[in-house]
C-alpha positions as CSV (number, residue, x, y, z in Angstrom):
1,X,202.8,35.3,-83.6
2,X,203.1,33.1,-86.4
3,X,200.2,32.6,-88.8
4,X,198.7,30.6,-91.1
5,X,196.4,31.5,-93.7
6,X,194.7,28.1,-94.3
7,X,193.5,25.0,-92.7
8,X,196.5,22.4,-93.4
9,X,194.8,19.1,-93.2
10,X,197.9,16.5,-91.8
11,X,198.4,12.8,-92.4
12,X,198.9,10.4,-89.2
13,X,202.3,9.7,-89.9
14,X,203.0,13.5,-90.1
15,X,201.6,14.3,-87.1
16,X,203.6,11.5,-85.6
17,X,207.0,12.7,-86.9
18,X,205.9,16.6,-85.9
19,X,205.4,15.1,-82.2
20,X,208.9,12.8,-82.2
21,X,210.9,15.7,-84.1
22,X,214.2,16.2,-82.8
23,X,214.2,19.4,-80.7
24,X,217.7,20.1,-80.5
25,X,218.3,20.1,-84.0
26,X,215.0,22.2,-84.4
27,X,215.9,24.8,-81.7
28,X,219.7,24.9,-83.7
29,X,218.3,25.7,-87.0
30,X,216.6,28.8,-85.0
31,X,219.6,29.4,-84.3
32,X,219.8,28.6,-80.7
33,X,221.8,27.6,-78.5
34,X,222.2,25.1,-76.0
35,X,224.4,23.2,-73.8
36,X,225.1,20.1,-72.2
37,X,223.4,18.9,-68.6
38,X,224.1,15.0,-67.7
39,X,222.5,13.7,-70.5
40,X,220.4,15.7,-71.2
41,X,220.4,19.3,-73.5
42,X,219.4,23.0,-71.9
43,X,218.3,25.4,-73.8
44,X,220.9,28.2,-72.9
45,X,218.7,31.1,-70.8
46,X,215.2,29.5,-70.8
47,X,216.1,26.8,-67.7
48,X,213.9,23.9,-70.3
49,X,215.9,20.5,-70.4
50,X,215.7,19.2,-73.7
51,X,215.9,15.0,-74.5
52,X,214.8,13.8,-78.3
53,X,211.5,14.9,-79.3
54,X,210.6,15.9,-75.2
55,X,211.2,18.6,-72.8
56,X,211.0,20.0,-69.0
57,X,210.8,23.3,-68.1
58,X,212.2,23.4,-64.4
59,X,210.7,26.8,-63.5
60,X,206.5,25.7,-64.8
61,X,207.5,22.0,-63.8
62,X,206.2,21.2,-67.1
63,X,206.8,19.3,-69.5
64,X,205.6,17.5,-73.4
65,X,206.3,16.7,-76.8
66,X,207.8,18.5,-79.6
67,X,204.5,20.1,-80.8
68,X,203.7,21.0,-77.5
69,X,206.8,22.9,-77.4
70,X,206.8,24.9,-80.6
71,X,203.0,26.0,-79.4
72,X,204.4,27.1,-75.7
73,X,207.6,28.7,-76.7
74,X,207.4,30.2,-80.3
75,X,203.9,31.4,-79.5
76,X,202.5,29.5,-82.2
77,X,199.6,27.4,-82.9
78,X,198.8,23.8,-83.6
79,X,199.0,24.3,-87.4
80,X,201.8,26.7,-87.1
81,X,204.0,24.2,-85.1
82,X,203.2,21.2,-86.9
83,X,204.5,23.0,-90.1
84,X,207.3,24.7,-88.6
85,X,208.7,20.7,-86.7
86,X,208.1,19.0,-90.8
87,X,210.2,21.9,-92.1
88,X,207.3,23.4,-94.1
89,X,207.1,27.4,-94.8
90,X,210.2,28.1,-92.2
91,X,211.7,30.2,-94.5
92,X,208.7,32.1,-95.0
93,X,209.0,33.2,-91.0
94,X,209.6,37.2,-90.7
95,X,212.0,36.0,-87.9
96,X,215.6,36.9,-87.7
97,X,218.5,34.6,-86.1
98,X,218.4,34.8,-82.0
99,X,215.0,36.6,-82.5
100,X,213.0,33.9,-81.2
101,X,214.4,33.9,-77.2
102,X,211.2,35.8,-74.9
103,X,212.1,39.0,-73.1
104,X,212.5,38.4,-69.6
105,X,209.7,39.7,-67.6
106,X,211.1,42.6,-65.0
107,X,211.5,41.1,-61.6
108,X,209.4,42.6,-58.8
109,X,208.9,41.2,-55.0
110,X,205.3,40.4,-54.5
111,X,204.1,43.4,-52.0
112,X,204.3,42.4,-48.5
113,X,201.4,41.6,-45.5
114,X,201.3,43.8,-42.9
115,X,201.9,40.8,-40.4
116,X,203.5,37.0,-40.9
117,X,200.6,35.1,-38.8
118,X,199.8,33.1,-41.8
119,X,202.8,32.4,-42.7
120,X,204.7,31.2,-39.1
121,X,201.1,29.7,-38.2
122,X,201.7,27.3,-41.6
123,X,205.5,26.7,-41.4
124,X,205.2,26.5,-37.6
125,X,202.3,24.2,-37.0
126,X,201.7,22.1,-40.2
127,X,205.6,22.2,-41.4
128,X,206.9,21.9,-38.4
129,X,210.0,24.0,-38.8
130,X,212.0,24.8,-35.8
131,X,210.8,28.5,-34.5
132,X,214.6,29.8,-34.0
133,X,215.4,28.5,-38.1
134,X,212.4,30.3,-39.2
135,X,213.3,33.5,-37.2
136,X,216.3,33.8,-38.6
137,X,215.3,33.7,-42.3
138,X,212.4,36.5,-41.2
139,X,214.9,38.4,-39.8
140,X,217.0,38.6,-42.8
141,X,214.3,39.4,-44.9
142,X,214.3,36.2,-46.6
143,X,210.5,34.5,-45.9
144,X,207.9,37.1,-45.8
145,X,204.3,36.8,-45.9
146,X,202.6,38.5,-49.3
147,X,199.7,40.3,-48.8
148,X,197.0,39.4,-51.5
149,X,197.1,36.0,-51.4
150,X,199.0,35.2,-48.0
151,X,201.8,33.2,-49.8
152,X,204.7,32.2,-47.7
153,X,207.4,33.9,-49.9
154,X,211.2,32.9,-49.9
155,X,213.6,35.1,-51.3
156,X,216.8,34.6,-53.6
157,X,219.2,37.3,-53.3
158,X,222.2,38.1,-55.6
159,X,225.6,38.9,-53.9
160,X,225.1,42.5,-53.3
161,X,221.8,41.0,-51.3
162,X,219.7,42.5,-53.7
163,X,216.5,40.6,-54.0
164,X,217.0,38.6,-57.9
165,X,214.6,35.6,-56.9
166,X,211.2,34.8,-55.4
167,X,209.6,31.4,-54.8
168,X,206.2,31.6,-53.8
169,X,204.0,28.5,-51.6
170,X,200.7,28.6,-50.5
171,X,199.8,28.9,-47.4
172,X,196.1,27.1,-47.8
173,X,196.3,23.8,-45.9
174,X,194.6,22.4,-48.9
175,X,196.2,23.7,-51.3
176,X,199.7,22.6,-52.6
177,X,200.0,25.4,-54.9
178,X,203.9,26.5,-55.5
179,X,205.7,29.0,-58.1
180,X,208.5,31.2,-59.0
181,X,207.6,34.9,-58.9
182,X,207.7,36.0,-62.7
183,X,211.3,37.4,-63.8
184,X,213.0,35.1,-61.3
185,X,216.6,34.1,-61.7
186,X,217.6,30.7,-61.2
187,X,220.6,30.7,-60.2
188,X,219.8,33.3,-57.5
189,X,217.1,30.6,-55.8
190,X,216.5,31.2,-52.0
191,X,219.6,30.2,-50.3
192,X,222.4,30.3,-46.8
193,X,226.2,30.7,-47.8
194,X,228.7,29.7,-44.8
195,X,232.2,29.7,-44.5
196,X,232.7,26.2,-44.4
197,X,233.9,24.1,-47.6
198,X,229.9,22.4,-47.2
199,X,226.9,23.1,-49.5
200,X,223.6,21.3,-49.0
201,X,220.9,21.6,-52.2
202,X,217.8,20.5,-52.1
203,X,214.9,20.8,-54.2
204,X,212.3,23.1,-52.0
205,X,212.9,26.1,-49.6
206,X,210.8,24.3,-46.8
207,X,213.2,20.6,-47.6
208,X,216.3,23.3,-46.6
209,X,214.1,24.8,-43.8
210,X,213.2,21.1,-42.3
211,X,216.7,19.9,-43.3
212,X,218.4,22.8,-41.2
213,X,215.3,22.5,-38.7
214,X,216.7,18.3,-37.6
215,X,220.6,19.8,-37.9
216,X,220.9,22.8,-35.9
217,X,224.3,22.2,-34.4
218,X,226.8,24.9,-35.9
219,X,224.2,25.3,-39.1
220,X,225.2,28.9,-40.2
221,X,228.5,27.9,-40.9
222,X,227.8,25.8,-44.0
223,X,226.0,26.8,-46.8
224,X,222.6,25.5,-48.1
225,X,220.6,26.2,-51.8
226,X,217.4,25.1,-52.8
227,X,216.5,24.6,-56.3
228,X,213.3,25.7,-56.9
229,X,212.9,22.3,-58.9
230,X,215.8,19.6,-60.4
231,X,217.3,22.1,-62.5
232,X,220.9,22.7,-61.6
233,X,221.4,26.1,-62.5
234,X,221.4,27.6,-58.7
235,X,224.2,25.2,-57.5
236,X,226.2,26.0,-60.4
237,X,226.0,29.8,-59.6
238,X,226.9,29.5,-56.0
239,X,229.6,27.6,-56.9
240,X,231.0,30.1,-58.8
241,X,230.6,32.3,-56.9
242,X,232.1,30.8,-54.0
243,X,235.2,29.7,-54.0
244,X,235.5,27.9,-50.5
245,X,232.9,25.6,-51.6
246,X,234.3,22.2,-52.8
247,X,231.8,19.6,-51.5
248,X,228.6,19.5,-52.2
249,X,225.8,17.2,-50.3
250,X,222.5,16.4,-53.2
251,X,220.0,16.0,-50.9
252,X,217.2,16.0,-53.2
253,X,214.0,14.4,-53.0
254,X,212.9,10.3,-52.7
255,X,211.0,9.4,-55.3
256,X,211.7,9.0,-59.6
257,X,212.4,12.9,-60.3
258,X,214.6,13.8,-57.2
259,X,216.8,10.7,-58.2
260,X,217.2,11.0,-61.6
261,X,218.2,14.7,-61.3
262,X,220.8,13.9,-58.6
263,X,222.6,11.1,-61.2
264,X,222.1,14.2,-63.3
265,X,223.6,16.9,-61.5
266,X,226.1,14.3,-60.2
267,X,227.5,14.1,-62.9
268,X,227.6,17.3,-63.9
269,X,229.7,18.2,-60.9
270,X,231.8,15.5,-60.7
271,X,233.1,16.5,-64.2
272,X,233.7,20.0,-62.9
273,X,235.9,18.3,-60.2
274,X,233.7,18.8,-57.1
275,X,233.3,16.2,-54.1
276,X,229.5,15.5,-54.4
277,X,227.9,13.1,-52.0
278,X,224.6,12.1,-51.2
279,X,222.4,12.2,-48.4
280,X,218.2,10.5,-49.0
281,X,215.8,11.2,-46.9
282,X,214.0,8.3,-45.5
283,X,210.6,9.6,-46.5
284,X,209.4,11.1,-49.9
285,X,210.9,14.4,-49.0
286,X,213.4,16.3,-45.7
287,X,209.8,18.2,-44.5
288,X,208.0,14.9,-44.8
289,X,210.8,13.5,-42.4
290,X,210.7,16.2,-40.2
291,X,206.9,15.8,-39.5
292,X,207.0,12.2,-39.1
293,X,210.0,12.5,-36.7
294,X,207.7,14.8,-34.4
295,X,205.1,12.5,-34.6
296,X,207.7,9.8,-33.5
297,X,206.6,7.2,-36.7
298,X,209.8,7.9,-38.8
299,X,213.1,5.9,-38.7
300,X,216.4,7.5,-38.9
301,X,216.2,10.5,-41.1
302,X,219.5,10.0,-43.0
303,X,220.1,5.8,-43.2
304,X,221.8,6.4,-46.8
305,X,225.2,7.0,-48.1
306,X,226.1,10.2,-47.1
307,X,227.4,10.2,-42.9
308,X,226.8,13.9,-41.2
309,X,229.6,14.6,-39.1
310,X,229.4,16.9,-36.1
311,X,231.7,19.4,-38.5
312,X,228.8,19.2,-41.0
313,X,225.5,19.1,-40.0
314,X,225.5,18.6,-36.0
């Protein structure tokens, strides 16, 4: 923690230039480092996207200014960060170069339920998902049911299977509570690798789920990742990691944030040299769809620019 041993009274226009200061070049003269993402900056390791004087943390789904930043990440307080973005006392900062990145926290499964009632009874009959799609992610010990708090848990393994990821949704019907188990790892988000050339992302487990749920023909035999949020850290890895797969389907959701984060990763690929396609769903996101579609009030589920084949998603 940094301190400060008085009460710095600041000016208006100070405070405005703390708020608007440029967080790249603050988080380089910290000496870290970050990278390119679309247009936007990543702060290498910490999965926050970084644009002027604002930032998104994909894993809190949080975001703010550049004071609120200093205050979340360096642990420090108004004063302190207000200081620290004017370039006042820095160098008086017991605080070596590199020294500033947090410790991951150790990764650890929540512990389990001794049954998965709440859980199928929520994806089941409020979700909708298709009873033989949800057995087979139960049976490979990727959705469980936790036991304090009755969370529908979906697991992210690495490619020895061992569990590296854990997203965690509530199974409340009023609730719309959602979050990564502490010590995830991105890129290891919940996810199906095929042996086709195909991988579908998405930005939720349940949006794969009800995705897979509508196209059931031959599903095993692509591949499918969901984010855990816009960042694009979990499609990278599995790209990587993968060879075979040299198409990739964004099929992220409707509305301002879904969008912008497919021109983003888009991009992104398209650079890399992937194939990378589209496909919208008509609704705000694929589980949305899914539910209106057994309620027979949705159109077509997929009326954008990306055509399923038979060979891709039945």
């Amino acid at each position: 923690m940094i301190t400060t041993p008085n009460f710095v009274p600041f000016t208006p226009q100070q405070l405005h230039d703390a708020k608007h200061a440029d967080l790249a070049a603050f988080l380089e003269a910290q000496g870290e480092q970050l990278k390119r993402s679309g247009s936007e900056l990543e702060w290498v390791d910490h999965h926050v996207t970084i644009r002027g004087h604002t930032w998104f943390d994909q894993y809190d789904h949080k975001g703010g200014t550049a004071i609120d930043f200093v205050k979340k990440y360096f642990d420090a307080s108004f004063q302190d960060a207000v200081q620290m973005l004017l370039g006042q006392n820095v160098a008086a900062v017991p605080v070596e170069p590199h020294q500033r990145q947090r410790e991951r926290e150790a990764f650890a499964l929540p512990p389990k339920n001794e049954n998965m009632r709440r859980v199928y009874a929520y994806l089941l009959k409020q979700r909708c998902i298709d009873r033989k799609v949800l057995d087979h992610f139960v049976h490979q010990k990727m959705i469980y049911e936790s036991d304090k708090f009755h969370n529908a848990v979906f697991v992210g393994t690495d490619e020895d299977g061992s569990p590296k990821h854990a997203h965690k949704r509530s199974t409340a019907s009023n609730k719309g509570w959602r979050q990564n188990q502490a010590g995830s790892e991105a890129a290891y988000a919940f996810h199906h690798i095929g042996t086709s050339g195909t991988i579908y992302v998405f930005e939720a487990p349940i949006d794969a789920l009800s995705f897979i749920s509508m196209y059931q023909k031959d599903w095993q035999q692509h591949s499918y990742v969901a984010l855990c949020g816009v960042s694009s850290e979990a499609i990278m890895h599995q790209l990587s990691a993968h060879e075979n797969l040299r198409e990739v389907v964004l099929c992220l959701d409707n509305d301002e944030a879904g969008q912008q984060a497919t021109e983003r990763i888009t991009q992104a690929l398209q650079d890399k040299g992937y194939s990378v396609s589209t496909l919208t769903p008509a609704d705000k996101d694929w589980n949305q769809t899914l539910q209106n579609l057994h309620s027979q009030e949705a159109p077509e589920p997929c009326p954008h620019t990306h055509t399923l084949s038979s060979q891709q998603a039945g």
